[in-house]
C-alpha positions in Angstrom: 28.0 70.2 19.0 30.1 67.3 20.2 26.9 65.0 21.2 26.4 65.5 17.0 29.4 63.1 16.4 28.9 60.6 19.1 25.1 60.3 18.5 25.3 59.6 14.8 28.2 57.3 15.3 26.1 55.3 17.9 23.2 55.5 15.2 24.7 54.0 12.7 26.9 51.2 15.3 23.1 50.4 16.7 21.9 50.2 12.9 24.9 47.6 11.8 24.4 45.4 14.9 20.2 45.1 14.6 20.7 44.7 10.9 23.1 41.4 11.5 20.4 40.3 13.5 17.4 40.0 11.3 15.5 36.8 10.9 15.1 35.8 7.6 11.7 33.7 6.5 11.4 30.5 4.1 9.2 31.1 1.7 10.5 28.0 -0.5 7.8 25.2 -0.3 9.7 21.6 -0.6 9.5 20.7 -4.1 8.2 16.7 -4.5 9.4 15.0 -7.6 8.6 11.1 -8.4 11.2 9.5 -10.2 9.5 6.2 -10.8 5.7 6.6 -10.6 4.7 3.1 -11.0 2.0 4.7 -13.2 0.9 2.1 -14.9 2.1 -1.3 -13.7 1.0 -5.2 -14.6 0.8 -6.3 -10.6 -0.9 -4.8 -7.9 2.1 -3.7 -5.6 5.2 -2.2 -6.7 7.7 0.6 -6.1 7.4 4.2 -5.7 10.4 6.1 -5.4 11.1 9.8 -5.5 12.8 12.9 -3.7 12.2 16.3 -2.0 13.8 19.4 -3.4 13.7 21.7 -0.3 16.5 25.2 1.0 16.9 24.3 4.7 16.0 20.4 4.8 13.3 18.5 4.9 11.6 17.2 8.0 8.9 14.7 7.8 7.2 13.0 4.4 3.7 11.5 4.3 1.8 9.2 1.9 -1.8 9.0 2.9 -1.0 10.4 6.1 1.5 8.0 7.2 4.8 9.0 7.8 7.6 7.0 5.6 11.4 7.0 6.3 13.6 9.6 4.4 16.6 7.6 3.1 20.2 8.3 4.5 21.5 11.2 2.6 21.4 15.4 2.6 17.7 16.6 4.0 17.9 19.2 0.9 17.4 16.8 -1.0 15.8 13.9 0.7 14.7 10.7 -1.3 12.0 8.0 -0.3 10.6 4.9 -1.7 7.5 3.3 -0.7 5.6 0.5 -1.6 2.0 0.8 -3.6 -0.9 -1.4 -3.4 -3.9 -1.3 -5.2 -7.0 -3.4 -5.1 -8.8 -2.0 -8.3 -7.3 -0.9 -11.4 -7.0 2.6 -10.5 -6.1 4.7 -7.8 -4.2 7.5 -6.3 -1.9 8.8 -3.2 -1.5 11.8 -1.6 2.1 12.9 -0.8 2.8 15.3 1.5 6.3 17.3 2.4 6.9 19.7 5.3 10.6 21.2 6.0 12.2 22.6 9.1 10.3 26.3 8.3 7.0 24.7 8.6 6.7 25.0 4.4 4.0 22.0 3.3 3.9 20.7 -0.2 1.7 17.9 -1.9 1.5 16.2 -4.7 -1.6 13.6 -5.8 0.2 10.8 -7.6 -2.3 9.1 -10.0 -1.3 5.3 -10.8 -3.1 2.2 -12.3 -2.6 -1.3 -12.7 -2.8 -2.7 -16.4 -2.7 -6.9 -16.4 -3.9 -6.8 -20.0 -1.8 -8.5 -22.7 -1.5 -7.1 -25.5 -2.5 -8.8 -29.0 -0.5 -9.3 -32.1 -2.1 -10.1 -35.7 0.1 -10.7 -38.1 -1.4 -9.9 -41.9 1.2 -10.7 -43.8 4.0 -13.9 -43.7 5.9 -14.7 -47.2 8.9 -17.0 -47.8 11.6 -15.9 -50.2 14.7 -18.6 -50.0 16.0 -18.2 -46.5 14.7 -14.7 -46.0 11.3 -14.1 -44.1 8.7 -10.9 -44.6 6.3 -10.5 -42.1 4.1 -7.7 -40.8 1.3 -7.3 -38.5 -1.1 -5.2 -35.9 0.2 -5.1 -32.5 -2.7 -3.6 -30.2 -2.9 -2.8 -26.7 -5.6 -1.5 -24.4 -3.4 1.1 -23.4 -0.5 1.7 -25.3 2.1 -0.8 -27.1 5.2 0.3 -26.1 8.1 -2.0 -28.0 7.7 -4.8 -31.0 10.5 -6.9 -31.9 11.0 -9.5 -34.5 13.8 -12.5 -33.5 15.4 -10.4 -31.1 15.7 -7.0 -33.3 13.6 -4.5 -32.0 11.6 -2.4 -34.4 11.4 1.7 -34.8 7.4 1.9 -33.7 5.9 5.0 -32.7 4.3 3.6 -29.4 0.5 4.1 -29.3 -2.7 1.9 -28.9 -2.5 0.0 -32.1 0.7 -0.4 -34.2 1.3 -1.4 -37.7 4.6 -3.3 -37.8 6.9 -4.8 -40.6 10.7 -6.7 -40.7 12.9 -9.4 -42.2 14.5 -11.8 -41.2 16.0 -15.1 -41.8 15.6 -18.2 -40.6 12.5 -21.1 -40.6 10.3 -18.3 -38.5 9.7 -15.1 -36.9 9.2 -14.8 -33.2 7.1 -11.6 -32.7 7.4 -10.1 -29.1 4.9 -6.9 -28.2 5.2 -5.2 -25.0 3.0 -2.8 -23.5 3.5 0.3 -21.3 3.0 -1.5 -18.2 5.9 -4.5 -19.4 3.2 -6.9 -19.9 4.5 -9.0 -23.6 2.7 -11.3 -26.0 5.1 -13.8 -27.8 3.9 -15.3 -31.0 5.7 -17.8 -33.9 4.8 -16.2 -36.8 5.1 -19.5 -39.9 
């Protein structure tokens, strides 16, 4: 009866000491998020920055392959920047994350280049005393993204082609469009 006792106590002492000794597993893949995707730029190289959301630290990121330096900073939550160059209009990169577990993540990152002006057409330019009406079509081939007349920009809802009207004072209005990629179009308006 007394090996009862000493045998359940030694159960339970060899079940507390294996237990502290399990090996957990990541199962959290690295998460990749671009903060400034360059998607749709007016010059063939620019900037690509981002991070990598990852539990126990991220080890090693790839574009294309290649590694690329992880800035100084925590490995959760690692950032990197690279630079993107394109030689058509379109194109893509693969980026891949890996953390200390082994965990891979990727992420395709479409972008384009858009060196396309946009055009502005203004329909209608009256004179009353020292105040100025004017309103136009701003079109892009993408998207038109801001309008502004002397300075004041204008509530738009951005899209392809946009109906625009303001006054002002003055001799003239100088009409500034600007499209998604930053490309701009000035034009004085008489």
């Amino acid at each position: 009866m007394r090996r009862s006792p000493i045998l359940a106590l030694l159960g339970a002492s060899l079940i507390l000491t294996l237990g502290s000794c399990a090996r957990t597993t990541d199962n959290f893949t690295p998460r990749i998020s671009v903060t400034d995707t360059g998607a749709t730029r007016n010059a063939n190289g620019f900037l690509v920055q981002g991070y990598v959301l990852d539990d126990t630290g991220v080890t090693d990121i790839q574009v294309d392959g290649k590694s690329i330096p992880i800035q100084p900073g925590s490995r959760k939550i690692a950032r990197f920047q690279f630079q993107a160059v394109l030689s058509t209009p379109t194109g893509q990169y693969a980026i891949t994350a890996r953390d200390a577990a082994g965990n891979e993540a990727k992420l395709v990152l479409p972008v384009s280049v858009d060196p396309t002006r946009p055009t502005v057409k203004v329909t209608r330019f009256e004179r009353s005393g020292n105040v100025i009406r004017v309103s136009g079509v701003a079109s892009d081939n993408v998207r038109v993204a801001q309008v502004s007349v002397d300075g004041n920009r204008l509530n738009i809802t951005p899209g392809a082609s946009v109906e625009f009207y303001a006054e002002t004072t003055g001799i003239w209005a100088d009409i500034v469009v600007t499209d998604t990629a930053g490309n701009t179009t000035n034009l004085r308006a008489r």
